[in-house]
KEMAR-685978 format. One record per residue: x, z, y negated of N, C-alpha, C in turn; residue number from 1; residue in one letter. Coordinates in steps of 0.1 Angstrom, whole numbers. Atoms other than C-alpha are relative to their C-alpha. Layout:
REM residues N
npx:X; npz:Z; npy:Y; capx:X; capz:Z; capy:Y; cpx:X; cpz:Z; cpy:Y; k:NUM; r:a
...
//
This chain:
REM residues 185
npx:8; npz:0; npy:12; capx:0; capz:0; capy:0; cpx:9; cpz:0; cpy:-13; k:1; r:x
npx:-12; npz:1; npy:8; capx:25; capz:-9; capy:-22; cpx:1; cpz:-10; cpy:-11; k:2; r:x
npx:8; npz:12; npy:10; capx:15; capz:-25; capy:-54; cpx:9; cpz:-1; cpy:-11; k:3; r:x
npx:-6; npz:5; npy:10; capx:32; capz:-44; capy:-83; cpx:-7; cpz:2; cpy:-12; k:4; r:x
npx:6; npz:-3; npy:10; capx:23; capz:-34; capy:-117; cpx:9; cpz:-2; cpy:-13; k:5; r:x
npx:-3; npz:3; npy:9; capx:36; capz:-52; capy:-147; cpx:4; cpz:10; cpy:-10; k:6; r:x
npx:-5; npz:-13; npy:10; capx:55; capz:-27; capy:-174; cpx:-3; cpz:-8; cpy:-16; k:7; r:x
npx:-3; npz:-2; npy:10; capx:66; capz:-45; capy:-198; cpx:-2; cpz:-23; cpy:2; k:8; r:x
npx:4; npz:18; npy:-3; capx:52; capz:-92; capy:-202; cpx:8; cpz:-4; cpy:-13; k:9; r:x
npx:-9; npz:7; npy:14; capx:76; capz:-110; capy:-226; cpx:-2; cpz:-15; cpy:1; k:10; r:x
npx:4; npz:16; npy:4; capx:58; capz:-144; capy:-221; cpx:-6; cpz:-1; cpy:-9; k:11; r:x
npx:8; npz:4; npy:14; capx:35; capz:-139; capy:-247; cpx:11; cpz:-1; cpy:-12; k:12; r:x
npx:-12; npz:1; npy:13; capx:70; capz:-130; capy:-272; cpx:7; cpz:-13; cpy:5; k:13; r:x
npx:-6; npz:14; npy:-7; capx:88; capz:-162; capy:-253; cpx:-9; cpz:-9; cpy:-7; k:14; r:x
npx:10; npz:11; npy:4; capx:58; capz:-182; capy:-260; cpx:0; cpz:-5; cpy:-19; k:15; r:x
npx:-1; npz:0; npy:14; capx:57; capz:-169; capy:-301; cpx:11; cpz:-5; cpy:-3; k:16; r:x
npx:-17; npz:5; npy:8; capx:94; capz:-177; capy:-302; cpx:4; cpz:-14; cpy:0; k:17; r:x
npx:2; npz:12; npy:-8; capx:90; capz:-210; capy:-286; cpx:-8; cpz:-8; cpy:-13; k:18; r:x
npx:10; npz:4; npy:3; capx:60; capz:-219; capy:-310; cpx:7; cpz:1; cpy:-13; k:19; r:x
npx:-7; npz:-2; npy:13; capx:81; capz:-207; capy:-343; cpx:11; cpz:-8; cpy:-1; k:20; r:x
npx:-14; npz:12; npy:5; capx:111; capz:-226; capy:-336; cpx:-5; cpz:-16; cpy:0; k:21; r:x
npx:9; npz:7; npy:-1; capx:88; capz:-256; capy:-328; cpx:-3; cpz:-4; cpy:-11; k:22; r:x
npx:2; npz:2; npy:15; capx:69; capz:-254; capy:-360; cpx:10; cpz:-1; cpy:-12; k:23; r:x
npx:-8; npz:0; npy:10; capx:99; capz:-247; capy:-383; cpx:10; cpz:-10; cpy:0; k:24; r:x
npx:-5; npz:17; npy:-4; capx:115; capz:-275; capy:-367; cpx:-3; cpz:-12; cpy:-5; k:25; r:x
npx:11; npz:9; npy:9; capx:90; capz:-298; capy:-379; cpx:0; cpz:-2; cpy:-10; k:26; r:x
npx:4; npz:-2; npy:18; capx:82; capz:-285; capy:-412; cpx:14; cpz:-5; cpy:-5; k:27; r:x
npx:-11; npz:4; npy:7; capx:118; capz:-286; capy:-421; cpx:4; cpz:-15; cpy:4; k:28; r:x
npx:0; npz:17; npy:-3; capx:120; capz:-323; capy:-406; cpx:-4; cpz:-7; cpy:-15; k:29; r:x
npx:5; npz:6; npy:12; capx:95; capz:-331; capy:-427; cpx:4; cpz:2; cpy:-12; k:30; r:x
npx:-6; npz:-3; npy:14; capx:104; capz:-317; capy:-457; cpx:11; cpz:-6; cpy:-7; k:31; r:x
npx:-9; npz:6; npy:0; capx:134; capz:-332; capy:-452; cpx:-1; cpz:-14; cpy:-8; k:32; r:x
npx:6; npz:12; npy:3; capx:121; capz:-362; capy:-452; cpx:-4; cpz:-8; cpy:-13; k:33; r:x
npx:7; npz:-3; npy:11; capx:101; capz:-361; capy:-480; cpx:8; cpz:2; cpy:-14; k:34; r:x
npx:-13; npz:-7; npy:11; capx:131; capz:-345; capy:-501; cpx:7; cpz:-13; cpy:-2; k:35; r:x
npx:-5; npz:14; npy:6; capx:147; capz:-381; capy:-494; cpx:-7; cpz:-11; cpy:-4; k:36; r:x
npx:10; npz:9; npy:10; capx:119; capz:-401; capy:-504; cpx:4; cpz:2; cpy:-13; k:37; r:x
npx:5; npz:-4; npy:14; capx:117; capz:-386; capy:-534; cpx:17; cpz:-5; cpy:-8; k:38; r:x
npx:-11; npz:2; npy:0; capx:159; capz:-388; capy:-540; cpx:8; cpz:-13; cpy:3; k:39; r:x
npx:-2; npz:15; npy:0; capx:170; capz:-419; capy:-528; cpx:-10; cpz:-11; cpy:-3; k:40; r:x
npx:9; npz:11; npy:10; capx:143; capz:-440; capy:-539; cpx:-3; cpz:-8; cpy:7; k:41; r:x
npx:2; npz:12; npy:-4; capx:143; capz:-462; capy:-512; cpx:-5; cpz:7; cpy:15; k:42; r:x
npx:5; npz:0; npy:-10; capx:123; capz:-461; capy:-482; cpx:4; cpz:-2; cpy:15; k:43; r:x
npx:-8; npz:2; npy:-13; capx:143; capz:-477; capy:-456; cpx:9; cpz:11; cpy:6; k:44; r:x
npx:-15; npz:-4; npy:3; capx:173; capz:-458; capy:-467; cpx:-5; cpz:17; cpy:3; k:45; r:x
npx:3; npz:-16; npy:-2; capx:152; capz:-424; capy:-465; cpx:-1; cpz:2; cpy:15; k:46; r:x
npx:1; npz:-7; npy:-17; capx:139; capz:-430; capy:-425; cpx:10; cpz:-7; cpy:0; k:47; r:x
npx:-14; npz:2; npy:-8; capx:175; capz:-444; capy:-413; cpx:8; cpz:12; cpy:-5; k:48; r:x
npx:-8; npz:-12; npy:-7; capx:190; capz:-412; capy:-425; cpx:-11; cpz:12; cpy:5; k:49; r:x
npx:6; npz:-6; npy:-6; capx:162; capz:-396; capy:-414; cpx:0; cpz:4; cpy:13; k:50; r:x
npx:-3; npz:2; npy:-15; capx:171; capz:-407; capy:-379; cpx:11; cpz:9; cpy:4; k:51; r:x
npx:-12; npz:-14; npy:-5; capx:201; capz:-382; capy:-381; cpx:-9; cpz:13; cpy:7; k:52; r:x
npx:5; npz:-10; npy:-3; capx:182; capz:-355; capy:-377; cpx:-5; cpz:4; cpy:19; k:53; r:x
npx:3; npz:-2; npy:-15; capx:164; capz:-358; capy:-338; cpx:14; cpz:-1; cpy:4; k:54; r:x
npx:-11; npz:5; npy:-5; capx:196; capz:-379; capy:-332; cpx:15; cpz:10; cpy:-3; k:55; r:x
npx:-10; npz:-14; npy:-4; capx:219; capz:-347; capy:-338; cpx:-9; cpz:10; cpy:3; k:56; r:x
npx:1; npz:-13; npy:-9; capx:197; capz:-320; capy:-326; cpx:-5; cpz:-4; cpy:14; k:57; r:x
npx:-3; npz:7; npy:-14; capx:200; capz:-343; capy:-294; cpx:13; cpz:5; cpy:2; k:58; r:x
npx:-14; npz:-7; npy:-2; capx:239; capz:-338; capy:-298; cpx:3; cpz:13; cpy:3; k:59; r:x
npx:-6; npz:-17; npy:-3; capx:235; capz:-300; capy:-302; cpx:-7; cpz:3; cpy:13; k:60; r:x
npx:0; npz:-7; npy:-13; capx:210; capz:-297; capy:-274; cpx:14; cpz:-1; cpy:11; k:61; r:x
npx:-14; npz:5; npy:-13; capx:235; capz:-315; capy:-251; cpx:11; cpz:8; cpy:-3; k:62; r:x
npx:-12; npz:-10; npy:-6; capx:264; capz:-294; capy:-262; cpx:-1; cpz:11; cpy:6; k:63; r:x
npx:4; npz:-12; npy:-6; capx:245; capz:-265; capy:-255; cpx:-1; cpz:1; cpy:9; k:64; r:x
npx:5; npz:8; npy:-13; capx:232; capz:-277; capy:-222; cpx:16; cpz:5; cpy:4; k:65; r:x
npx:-13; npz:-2; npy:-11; capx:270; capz:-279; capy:-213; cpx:12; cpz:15; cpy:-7; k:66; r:x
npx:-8; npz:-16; npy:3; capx:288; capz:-249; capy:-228; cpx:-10; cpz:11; cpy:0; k:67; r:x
npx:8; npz:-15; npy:-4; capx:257; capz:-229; capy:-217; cpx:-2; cpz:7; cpy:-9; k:68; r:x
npx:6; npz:-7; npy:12; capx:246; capz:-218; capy:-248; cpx:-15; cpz:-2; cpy:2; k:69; r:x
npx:13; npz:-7; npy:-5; capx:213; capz:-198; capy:-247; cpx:-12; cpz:-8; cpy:-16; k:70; r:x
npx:8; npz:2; npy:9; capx:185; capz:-216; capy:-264; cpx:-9; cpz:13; cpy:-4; k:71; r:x
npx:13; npz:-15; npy:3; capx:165; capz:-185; capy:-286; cpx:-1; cpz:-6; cpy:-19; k:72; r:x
npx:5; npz:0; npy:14; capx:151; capz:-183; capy:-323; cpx:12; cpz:-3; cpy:-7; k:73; r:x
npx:-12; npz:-2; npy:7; capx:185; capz:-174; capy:-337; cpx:8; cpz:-13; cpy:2; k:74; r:x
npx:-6; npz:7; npy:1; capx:203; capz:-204; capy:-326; cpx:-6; cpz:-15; cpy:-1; k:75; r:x
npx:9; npz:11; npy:2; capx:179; capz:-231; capy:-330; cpx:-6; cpz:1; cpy:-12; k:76; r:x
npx:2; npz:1; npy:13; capx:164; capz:-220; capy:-361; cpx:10; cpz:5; cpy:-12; k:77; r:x
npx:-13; npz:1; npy:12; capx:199; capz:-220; capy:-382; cpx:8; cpz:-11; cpy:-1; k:78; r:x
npx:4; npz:17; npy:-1; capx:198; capz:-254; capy:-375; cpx:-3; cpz:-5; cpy:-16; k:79; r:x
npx:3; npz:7; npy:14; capx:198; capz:-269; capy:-416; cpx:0; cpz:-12; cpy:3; k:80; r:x
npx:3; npz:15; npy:-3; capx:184; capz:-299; capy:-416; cpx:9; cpz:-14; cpy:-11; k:81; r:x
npx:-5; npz:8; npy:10; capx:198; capz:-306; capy:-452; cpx:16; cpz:0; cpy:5; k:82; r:x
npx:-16; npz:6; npy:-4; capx:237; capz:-300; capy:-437; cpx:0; cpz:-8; cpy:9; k:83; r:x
npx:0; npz:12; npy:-10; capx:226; capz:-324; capy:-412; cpx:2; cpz:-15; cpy:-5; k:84; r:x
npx:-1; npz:14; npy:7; capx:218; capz:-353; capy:-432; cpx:6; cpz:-1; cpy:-14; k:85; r:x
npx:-13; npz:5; npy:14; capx:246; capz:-347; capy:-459; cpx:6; cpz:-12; cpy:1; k:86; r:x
npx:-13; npz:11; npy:6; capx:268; capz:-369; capy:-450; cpx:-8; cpz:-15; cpy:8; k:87; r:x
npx:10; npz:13; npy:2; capx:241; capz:-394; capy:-440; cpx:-2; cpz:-8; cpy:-13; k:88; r:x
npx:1; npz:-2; npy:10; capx:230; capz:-391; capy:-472; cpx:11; cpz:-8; cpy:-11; k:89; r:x
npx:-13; npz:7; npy:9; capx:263; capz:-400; capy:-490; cpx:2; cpz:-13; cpy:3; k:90; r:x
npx:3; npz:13; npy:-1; capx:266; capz:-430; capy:-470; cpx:-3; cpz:-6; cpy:-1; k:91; r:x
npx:6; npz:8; npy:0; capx:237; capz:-445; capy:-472; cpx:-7; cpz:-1; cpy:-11; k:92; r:x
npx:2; npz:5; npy:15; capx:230; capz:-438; capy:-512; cpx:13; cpz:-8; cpy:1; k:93; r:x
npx:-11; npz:9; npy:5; capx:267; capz:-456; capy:-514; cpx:-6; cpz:-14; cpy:3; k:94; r:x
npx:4; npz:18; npy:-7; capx:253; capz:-486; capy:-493; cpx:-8; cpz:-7; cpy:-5; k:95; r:x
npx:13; npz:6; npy:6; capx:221; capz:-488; capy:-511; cpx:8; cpz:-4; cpy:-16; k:96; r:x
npx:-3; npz:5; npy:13; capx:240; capz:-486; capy:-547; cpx:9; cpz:-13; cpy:4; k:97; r:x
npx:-13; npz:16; npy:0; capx:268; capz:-513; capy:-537; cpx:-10; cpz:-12; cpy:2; k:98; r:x
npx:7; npz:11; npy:-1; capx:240; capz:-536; capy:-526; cpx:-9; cpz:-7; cpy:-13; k:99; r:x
npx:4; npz:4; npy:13; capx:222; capz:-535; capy:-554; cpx:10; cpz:-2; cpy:-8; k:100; r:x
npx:-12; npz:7; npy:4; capx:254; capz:-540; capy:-575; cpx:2; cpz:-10; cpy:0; k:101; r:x
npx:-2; npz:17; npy:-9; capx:266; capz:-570; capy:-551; cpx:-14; cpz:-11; cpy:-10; k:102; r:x
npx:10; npz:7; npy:8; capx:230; capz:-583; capy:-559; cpx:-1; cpz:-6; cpy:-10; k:103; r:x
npx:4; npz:2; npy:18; capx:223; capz:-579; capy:-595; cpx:14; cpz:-7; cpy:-5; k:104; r:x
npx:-11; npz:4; npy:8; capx:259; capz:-591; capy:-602; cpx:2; cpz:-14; cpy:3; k:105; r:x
npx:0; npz:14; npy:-2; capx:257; capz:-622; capy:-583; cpx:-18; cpz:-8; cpy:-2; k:106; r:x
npx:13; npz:5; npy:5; capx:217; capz:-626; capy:-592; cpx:-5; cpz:-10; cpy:11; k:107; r:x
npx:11; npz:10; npy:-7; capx:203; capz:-639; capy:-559; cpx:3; cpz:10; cpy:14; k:108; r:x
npx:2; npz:-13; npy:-13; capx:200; capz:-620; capy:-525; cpx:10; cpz:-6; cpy:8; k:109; r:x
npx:-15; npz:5; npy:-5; capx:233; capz:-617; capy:-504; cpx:-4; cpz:-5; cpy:12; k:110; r:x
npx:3; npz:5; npy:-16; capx:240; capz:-638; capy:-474; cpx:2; cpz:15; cpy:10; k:111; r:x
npx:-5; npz:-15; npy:-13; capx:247; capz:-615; capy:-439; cpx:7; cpz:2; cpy:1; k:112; r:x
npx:-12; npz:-8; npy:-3; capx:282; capz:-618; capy:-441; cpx:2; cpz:7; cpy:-16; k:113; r:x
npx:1; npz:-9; npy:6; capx:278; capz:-606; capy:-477; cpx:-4; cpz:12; cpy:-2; k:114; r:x
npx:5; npz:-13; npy:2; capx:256; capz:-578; capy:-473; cpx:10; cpz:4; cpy:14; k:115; r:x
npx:-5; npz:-3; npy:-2; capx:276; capz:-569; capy:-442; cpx:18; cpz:3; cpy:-3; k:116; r:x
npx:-14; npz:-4; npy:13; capx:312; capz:-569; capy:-463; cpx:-2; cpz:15; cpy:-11; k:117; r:x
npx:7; npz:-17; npy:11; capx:291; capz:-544; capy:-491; cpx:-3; cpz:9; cpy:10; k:118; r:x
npx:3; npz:-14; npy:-8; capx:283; capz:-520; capy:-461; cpx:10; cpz:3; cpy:5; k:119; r:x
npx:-16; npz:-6; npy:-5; capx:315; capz:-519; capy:-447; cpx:9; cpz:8; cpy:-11; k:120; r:x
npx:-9; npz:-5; npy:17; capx:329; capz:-517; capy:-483; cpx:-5; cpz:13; cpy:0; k:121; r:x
npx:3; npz:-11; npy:3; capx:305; capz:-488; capy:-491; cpx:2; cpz:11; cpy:10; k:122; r:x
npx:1; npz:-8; npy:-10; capx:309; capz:-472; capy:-458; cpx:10; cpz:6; cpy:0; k:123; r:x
npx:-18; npz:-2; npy:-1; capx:350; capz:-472; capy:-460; cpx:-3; cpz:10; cpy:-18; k:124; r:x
npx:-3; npz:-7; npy:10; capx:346; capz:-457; capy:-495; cpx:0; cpz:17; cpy:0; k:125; r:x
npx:6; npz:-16; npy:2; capx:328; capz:-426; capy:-492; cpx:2; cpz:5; cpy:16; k:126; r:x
npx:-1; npz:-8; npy:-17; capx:337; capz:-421; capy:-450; cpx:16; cpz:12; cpy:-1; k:127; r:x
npx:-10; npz:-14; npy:4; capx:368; capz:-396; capy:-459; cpx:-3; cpz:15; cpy:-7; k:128; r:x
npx:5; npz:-8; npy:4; capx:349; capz:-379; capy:-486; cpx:-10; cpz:8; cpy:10; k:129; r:x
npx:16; npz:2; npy:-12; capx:321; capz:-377; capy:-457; cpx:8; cpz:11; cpy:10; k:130; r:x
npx:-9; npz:-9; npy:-13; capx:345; capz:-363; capy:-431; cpx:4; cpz:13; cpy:-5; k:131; r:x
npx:-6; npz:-12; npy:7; capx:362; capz:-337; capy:-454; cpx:-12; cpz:11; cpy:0; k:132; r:x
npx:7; npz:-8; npy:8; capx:330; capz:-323; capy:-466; cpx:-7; cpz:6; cpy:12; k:133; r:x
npx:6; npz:-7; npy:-16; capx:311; capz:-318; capy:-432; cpx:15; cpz:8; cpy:10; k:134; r:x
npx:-9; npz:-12; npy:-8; capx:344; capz:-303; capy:-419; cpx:1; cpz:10; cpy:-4; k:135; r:x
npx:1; npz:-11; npy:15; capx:345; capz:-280; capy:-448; cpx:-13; cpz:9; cpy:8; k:136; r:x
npx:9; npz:-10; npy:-3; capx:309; capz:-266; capy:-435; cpx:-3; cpz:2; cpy:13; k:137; r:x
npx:-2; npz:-3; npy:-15; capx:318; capz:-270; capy:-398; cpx:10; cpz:13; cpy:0; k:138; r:x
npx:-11; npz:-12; npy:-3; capx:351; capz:-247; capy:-404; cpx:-3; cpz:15; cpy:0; k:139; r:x
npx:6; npz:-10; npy:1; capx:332; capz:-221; capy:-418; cpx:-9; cpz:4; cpy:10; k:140; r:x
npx:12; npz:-9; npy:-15; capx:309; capz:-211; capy:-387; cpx:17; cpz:0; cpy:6; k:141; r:x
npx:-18; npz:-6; npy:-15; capx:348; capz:-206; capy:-367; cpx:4; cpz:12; cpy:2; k:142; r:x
npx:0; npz:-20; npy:-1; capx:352; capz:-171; capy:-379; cpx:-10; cpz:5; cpy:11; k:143; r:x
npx:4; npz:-8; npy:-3; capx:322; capz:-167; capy:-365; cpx:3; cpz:4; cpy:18; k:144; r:x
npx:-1; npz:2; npy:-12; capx:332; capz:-177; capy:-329; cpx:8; cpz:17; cpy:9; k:145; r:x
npx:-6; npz:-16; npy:1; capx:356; capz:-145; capy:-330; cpx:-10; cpz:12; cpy:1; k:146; r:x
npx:10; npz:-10; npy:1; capx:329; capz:-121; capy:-330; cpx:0; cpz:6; cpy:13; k:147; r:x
npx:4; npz:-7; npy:-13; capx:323; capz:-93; capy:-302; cpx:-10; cpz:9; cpy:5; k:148; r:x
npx:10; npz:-9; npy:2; capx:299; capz:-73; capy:-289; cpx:-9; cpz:-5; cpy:0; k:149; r:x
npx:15; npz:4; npy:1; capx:263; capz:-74; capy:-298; cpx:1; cpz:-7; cpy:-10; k:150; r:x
npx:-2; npz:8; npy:13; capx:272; capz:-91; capy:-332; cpx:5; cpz:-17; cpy:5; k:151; r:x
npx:-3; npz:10; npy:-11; capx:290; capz:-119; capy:-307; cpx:-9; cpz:-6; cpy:5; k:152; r:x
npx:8; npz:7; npy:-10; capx:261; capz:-124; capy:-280; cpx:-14; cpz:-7; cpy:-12; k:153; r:x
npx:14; npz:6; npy:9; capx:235; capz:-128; capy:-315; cpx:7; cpz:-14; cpy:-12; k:154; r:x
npx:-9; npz:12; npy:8; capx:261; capz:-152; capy:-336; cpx:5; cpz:-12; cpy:4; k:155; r:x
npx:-7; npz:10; npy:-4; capx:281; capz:-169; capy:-314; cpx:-10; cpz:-16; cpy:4; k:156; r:x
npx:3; npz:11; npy:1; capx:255; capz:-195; capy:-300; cpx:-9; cpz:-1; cpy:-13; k:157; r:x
npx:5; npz:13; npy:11; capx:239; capz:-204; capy:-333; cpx:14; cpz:1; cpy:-2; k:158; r:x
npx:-15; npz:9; npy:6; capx:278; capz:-210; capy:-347; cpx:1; cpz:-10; cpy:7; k:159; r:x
npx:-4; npz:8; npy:-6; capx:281; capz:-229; capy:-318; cpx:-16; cpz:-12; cpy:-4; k:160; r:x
npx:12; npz:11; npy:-4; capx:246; capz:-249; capy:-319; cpx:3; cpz:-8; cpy:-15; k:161; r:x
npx:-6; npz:1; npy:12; capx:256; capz:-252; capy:-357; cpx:10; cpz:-14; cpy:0; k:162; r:x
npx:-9; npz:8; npy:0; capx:286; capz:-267; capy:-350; cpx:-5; cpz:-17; cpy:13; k:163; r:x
npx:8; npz:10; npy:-4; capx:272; capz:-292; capy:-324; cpx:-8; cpz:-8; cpy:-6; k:164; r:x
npx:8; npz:8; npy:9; capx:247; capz:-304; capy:-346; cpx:9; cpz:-7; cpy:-10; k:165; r:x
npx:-4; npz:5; npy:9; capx:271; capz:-309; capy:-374; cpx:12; cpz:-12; cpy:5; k:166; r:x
npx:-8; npz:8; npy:-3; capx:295; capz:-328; capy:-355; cpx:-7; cpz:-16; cpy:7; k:167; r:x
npx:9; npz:4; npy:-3; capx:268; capz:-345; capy:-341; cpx:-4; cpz:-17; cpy:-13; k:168; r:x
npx:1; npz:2; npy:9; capx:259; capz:-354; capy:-373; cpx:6; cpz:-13; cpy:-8; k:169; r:x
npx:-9; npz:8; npy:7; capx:291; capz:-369; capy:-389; cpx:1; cpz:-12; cpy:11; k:170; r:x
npx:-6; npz:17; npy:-11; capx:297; capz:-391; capy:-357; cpx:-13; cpz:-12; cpy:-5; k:171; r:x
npx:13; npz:11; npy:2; capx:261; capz:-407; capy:-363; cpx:-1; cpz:-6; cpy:-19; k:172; r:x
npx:-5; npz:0; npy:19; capx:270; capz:-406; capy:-406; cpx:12; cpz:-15; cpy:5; k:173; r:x
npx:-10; npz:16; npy:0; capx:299; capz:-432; capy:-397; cpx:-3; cpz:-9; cpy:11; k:174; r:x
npx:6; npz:16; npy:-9; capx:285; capz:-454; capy:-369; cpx:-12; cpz:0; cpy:0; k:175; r:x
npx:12; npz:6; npy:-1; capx:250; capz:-456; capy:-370; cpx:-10; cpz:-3; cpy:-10; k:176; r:x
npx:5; npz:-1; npy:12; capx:239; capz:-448; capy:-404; cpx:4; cpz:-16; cpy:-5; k:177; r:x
npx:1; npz:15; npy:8; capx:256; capz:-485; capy:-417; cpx:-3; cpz:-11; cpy:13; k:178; r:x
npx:8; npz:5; npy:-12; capx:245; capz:-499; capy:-379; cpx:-11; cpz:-7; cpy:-8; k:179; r:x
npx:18; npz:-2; npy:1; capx:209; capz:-490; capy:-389; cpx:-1; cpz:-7; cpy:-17; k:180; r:x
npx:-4; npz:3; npy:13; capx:219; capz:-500; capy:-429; cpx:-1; cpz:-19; cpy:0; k:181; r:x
npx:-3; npz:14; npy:0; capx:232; capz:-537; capy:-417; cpx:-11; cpz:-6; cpy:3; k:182; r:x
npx:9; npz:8; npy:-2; capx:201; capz:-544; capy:-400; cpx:-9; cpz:-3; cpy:-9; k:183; r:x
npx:17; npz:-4; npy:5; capx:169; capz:-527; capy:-421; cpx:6; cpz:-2; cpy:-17; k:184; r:x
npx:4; npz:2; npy:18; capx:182; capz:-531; capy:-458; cpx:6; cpz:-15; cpy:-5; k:185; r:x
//
């Protein structure tokens, strides 16, 4: 006569945690989004870097996945969406101004090997500043990796999911961002 009796159910807090990172996920997508509408001015140029965003927190799940880092609130929702699509951002305002440039200076709409020449151009310009600047706010999560203890097991994977993302990030900032550039603008 030996019966099981539940103490203590943490599916329903799993579930809330699950449902908050979910939503804030989102909203901050969007917002994102929306924040580049409004800033770059151009529509294409807002969803192609928009496309960073799934397309690195694809990179960080996968790093996670393999260095076994614990998906929870804390490292999924420290996830910035805006240090994500920085150095999108940079790129693909440079690509948008050089074209218009190119354009208006030659007064007629470029051929493909011209507009692809101005994307390369703009890409090579600002891909140094791009790299520096996302290393710059990758180096900073490194301290945190050092950490021990309980301060350790609650820091280390978001620094880590962080860093995933952001590296994530920059790789898709210099190859896919003028990719996606050459085709759609």
């Amino acid at each position: 006569n030996v019966e099981i009796e539940t103490l203590y159910n943490r599916t329903n807090l799993v579930n809330a945690t699950i449902s908050t990172v979910e939503k804030n996920l989102v909203e901050g997508a969007i917002l994102v989004v929306v924040v580049l509408l409004l800033l770059l001015g151009n529509v294409r140029a807002a969803i192609i870097v928009a496309t960073a965003i799934p397309l690195s927190m694809l990179f960080a799940i996968t790093g996670m996945v393999q260095a076994r880092v614990s998906g929870n609130l804390m490292s999924l929702g420290a996830v910035d969406f805006g240090l994500i699509v920085d150095g999108a951002v940079v790129i693909a305002e440079n690509i948008v101004r050089l074209l218009a440039e190119r354009q208006h200076h030659l007064g007629r709409l470029l051929t493909k090997e011209e507009r692809l020449h101005t994307i390369l151009t703009a890409s090579k310009q600002v891909g140094t500043p791009t790299v520096f600047g996302v290393a710059i706010i990758t180096i900073v999560y490194i301290p945190i990796l050092t950490l021990t203890g309980v301060e350790g097991k609650m820091f280390i994977p978001m620094a880590m999911t962080v860093i995933f993302a952001l590296i994530g990030a920059l790789l898709l900032a210099l190859t896919l961002i003028p990719v996606l550039c050459s085709y759609f603008m």
